[in-house]
C-alpha positions in Angstrom: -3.2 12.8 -12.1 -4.5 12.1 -8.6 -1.3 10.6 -6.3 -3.2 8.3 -3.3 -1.0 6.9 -1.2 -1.4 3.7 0.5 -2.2 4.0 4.1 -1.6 1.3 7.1 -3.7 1.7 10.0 -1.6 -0.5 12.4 -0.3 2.2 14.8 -2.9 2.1 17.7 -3.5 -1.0 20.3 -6.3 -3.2 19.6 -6.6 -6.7 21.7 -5.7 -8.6 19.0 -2.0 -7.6 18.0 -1.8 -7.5 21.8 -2.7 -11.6 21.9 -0.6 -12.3 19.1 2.3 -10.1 19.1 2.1 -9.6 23.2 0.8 -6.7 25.0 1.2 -2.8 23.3 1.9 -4.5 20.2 1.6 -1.8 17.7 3.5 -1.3 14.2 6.3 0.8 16.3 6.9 -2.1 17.9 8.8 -3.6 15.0 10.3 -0.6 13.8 11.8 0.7 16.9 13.5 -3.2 17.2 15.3 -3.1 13.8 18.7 -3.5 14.2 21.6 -3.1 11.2 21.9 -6.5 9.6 25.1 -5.4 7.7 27.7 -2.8 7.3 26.0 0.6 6.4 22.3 -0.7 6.8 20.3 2.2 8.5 18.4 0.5 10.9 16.2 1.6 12.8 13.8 4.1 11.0 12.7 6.8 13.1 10.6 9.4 12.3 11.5 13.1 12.8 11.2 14.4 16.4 10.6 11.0 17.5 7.0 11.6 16.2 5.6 7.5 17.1 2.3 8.9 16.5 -1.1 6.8 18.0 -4.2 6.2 15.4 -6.6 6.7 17.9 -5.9 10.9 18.2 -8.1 12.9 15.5 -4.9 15.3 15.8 -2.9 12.8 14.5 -4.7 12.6 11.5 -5.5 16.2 10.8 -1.6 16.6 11.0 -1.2 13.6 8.2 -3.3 15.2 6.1 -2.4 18.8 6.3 1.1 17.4 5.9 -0.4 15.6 2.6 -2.0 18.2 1.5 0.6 20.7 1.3 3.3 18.0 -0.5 0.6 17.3 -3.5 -0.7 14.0 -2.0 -4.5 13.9 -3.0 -5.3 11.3 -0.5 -4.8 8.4 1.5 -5.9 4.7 0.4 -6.5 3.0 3.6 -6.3 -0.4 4.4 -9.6 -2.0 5.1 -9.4 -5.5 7.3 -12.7 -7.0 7.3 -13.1 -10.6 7.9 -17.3 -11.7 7.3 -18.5 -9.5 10.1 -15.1 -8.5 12.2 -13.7 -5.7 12.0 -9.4 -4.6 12.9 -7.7 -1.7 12.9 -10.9 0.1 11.9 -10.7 3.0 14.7 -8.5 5.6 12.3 -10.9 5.4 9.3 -13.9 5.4 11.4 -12.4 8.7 13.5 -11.8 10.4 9.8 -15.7 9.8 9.5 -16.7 11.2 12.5 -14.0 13.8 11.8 -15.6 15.8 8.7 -12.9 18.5 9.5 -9.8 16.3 8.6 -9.0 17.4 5.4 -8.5 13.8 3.7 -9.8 12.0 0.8 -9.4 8.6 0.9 -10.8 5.4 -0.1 -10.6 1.9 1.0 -8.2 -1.0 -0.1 -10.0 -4.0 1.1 -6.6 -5.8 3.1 -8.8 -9.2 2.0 -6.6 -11.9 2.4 -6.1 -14.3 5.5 -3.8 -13.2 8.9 -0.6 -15.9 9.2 2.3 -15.4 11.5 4.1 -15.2 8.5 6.5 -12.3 10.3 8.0 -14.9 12.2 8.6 -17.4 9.3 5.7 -19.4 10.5 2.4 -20.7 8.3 0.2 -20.7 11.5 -3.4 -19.5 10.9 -4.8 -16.5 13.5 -7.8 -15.0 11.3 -9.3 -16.7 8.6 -10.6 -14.6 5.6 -14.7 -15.8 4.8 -16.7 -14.3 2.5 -19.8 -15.5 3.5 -23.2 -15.3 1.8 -25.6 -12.4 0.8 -26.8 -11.4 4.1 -22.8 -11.0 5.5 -22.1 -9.6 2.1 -25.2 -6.5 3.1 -23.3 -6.4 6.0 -20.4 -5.2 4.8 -22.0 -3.0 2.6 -23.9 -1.1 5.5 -20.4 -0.8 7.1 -19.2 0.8 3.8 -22.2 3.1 2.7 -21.5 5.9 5.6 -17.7 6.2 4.3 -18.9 5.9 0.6 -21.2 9.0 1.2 -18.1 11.0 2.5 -17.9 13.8 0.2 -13.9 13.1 0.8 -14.3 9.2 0.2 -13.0 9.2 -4.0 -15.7 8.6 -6.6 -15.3 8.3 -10.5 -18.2 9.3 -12.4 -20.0 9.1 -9.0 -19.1 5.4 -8.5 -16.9 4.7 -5.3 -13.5 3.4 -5.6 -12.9 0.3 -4.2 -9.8 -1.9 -4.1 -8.9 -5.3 -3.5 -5.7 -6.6 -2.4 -6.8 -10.2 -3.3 -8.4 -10.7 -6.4 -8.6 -14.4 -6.8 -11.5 -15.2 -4.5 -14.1 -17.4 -5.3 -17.1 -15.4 -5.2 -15.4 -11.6 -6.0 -17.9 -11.8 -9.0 -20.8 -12.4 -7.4 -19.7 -10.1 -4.2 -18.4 -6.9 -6.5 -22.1 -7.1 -8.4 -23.6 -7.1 -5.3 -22.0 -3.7 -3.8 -22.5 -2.6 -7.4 -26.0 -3.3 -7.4 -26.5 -2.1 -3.7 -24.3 1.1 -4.8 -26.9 1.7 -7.6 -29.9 1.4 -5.2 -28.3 4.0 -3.2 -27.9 6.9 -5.2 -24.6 6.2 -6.4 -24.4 4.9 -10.4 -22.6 1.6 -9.1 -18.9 0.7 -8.0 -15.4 1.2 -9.4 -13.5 -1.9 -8.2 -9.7 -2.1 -8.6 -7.6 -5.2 -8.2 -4.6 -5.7 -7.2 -1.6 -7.4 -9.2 2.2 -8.2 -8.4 2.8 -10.2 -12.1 2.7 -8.4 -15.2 1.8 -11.7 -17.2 -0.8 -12.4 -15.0 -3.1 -9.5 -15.0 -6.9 -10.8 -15.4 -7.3 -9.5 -18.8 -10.6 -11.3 -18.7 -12.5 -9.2 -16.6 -12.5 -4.9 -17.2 -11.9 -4.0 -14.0 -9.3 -1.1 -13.1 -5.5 -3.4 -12.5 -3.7 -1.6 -10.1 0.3 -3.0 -10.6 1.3 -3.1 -7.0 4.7 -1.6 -6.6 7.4 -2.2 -6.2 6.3 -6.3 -6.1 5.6 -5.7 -10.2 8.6 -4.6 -10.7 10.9 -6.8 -8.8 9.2 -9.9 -9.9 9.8 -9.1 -13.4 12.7 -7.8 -13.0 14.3 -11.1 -11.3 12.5 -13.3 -13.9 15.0 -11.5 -16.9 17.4 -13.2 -18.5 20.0 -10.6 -18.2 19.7 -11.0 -14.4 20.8 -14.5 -14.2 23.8 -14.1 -12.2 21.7 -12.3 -9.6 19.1 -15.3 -9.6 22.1 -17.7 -8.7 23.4 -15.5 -6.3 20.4 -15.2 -4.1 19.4 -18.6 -4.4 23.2 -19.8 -3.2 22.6 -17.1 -0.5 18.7 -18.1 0.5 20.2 -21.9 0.7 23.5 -21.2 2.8 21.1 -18.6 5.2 18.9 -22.1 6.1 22.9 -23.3 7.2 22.6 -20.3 9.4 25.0 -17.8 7.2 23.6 -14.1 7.1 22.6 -13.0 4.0 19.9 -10.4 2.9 18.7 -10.0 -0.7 19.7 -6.4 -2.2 18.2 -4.5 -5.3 19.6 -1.9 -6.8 16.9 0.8 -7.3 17.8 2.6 -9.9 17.6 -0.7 -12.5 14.4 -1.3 -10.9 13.0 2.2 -11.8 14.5 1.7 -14.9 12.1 -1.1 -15.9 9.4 0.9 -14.6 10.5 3.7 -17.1 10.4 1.1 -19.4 6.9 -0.8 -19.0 4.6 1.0 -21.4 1.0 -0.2 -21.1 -2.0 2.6 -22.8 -4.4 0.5 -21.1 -7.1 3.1 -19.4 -7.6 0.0 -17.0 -4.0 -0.3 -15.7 -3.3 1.5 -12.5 0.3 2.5 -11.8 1.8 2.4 -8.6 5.2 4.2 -7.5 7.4 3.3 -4.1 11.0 5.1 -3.3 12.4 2.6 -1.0 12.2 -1.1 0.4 13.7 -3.1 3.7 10.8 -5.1 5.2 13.8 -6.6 7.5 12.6 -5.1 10.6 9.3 -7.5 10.0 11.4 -10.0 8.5 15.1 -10.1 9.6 17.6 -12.1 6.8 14.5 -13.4 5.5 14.0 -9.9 3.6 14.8 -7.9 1.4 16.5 -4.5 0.7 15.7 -2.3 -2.6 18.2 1.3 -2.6 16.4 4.2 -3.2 16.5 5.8 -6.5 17.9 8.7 -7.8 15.9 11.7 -8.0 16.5 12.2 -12.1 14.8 8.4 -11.8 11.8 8.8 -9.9 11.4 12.4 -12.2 11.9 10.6 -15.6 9.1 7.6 -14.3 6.7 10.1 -13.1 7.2 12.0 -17.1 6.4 8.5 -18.4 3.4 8.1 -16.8 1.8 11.5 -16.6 -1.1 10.8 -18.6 -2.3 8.5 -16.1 -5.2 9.3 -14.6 -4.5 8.0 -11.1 -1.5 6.7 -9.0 -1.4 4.9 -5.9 1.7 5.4 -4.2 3.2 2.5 -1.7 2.9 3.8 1.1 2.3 6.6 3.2 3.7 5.1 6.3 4.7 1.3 6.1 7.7 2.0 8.2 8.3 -2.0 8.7 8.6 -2.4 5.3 11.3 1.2 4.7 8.1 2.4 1.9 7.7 6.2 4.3 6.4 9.6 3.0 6.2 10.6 6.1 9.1 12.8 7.5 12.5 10.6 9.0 15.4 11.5 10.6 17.6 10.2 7.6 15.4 11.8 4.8 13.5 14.1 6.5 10.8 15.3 4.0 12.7 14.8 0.6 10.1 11.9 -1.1 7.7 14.5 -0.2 9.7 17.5 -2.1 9.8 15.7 -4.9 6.7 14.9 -5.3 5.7 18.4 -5.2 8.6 19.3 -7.5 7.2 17.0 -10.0 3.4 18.0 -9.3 4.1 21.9 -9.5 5.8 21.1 -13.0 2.4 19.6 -14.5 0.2 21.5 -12.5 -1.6 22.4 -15.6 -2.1 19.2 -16.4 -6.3 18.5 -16.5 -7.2 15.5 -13.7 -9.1 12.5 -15.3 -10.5 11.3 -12.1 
């Protein structure tokens, strides 16, 4: 099994974020804001020694993936914003190029879907995802080829792995064949695409492309959708309607049931992708208009991981989305434990032989 975690590039300046969100916006910004919405709530997160890291230092990056490295993390999956031509938040994955001594695989997750101020509740446009036609889509592929080439950029059966964290464009037929083709012409023996999913009865069975089940959104949503879990149903929707009346109220999960239905969700599909997360509480981003999901027990996350240890490769959510509580990075309240288990777990079935 190769464990990639999902990577968010958001923690350096650009002049963007500092138009929308106001000058120095970066993703500390929100995370150093937080503030306890309820009795026992840990708010803030803070990372240990006050580390608030800046994606523009190679440093920075050497010390992710040494840190990485020595926990059993194969890699990072990074987030890649591209919008027909522009380019945010490219700097750290563009430094990792230029960097060829940062020890870090990696490979892109193609972040393609449209920027809303949806953090502040509102539906107000600021960047509009295009696709474009062939010439914008050579474009892109001219941007990707140097970080394709990376010997640390992760191929399968010398294709590069590329994911997309919105499947249901128009022309991703037409625009995967292309890179495929263009991969082909370039000594590569085409593309491996994975898409992205957050409903297990909506998967896009028709098409044999890698599904990668986006956690814990997979989960939760069919979780929520069972009939067992109709009380709970009621109870957020009375709380969601009296919170528009001004009454506080924040949506809680219990972790441990939702690992359980993980545990339980047995697919021997080679073209499913699992995912794993520990944690959830997007409320610094979000305020009483998010949610909370308690972290698991460690006999839960151990038992999922035995379940799915035939899997070929997992993509854990996330390395460092600190608005959203989903950390492997080292905090003050956990320090490195998510990490300890993952190597627990990894040292166990070391002997295991990698598929990917």
């Amino acid at each position: 099994m190769k464990k990639y975690a999902l990577y968010l590039p958001q923690f350096h300046r650009i002049p963007e974020n500092d138009l929308w969100w106001g000058e120095g916006f970066t993703e500390w910004t929100n995370v150093k804001k937080a503030k306890p919405l309820f009795k026992e709530h840990k708010q803030p997160k803070i990372p240990l020694d006050n580390n608030y890291y800046t994606l523009d230092n190679p440093d920075v990056l050497k010390w992710q993936a040494n840190l990485a490295n020595s926990y059993g993390i194969d890699g990072m999956a990074f987030y890649h914003y591209y919008f027909c031509g522009k380019k945010l938040l490219e700097k750290p994955a563009e430094i990792l190029l230029e960097n060829k001594d940062i020890p870090m695989n990696f490979f892109f997750c193609w972040a393609n879907h449209s920027w809303f101020r949806s953090w502040e509740g509102s539906k107000e446009l600021l960047l509009e995802q295009k696709y474009g036609e062939l010439e914008d889509w050579e474009k892109h592929f001219q941007y990707l080829l140097p970080f394709f080439k990376d010997d640390r950029y992760l191929k399968k059966n010398n294709k590069p792995v590329f994911m997309l964290f919105k499947p249901d464009f128009e022309q991703k037929d037409e625009y995967m064949s292309y890179l495929n083709k263009r991969c082909s012409e370039n000594g590569f023996s085409g593309i491996v695409v994975i898409e992205t999913y957050d409903d297990v009865n909506n998967l896009g069975k028709e098409n044999k492309n890698l599904k990668f089940l986006r956690e814990p959104t997979t989960l939760l949503n069919f979780y929520r959708k069972k009939p067992q879990n109709f009380i709970l149903r009621v109870k957020n929707k009375i709380g969601k309607t009296l919170r528009n009346n001004s009454y506080k109220y924040v949506e809680k999960f219990d972790g441990n049931e939702i690992f359980k239905e993980a545990v339980n969700l047995k697919n021997n599909d080679k073209n499913f992708v699992r995912g794993l997360f520990f944690e959830w509480d997007n409320t610094p981003r979000h305020g009483y208009r998010g949610y909370i999901i308690t972290p698991p027990k460690k006999e839960m996350f151990m038992n999922y991981m035995d379940s799915i240890k035939d899997t070929d490769l997992l993509i854990i959510n996330a390395w460092n989305e600190w608005c959203e509580g989903m950390i492997l990075e080292p905090t003050e309240e956990n320090g490195y434990k998510y990490l300890e288990w993952i190597k627990e777990w990894s040292e166990k079935n070391e002997n295991r032989v990698d598929g990917i």
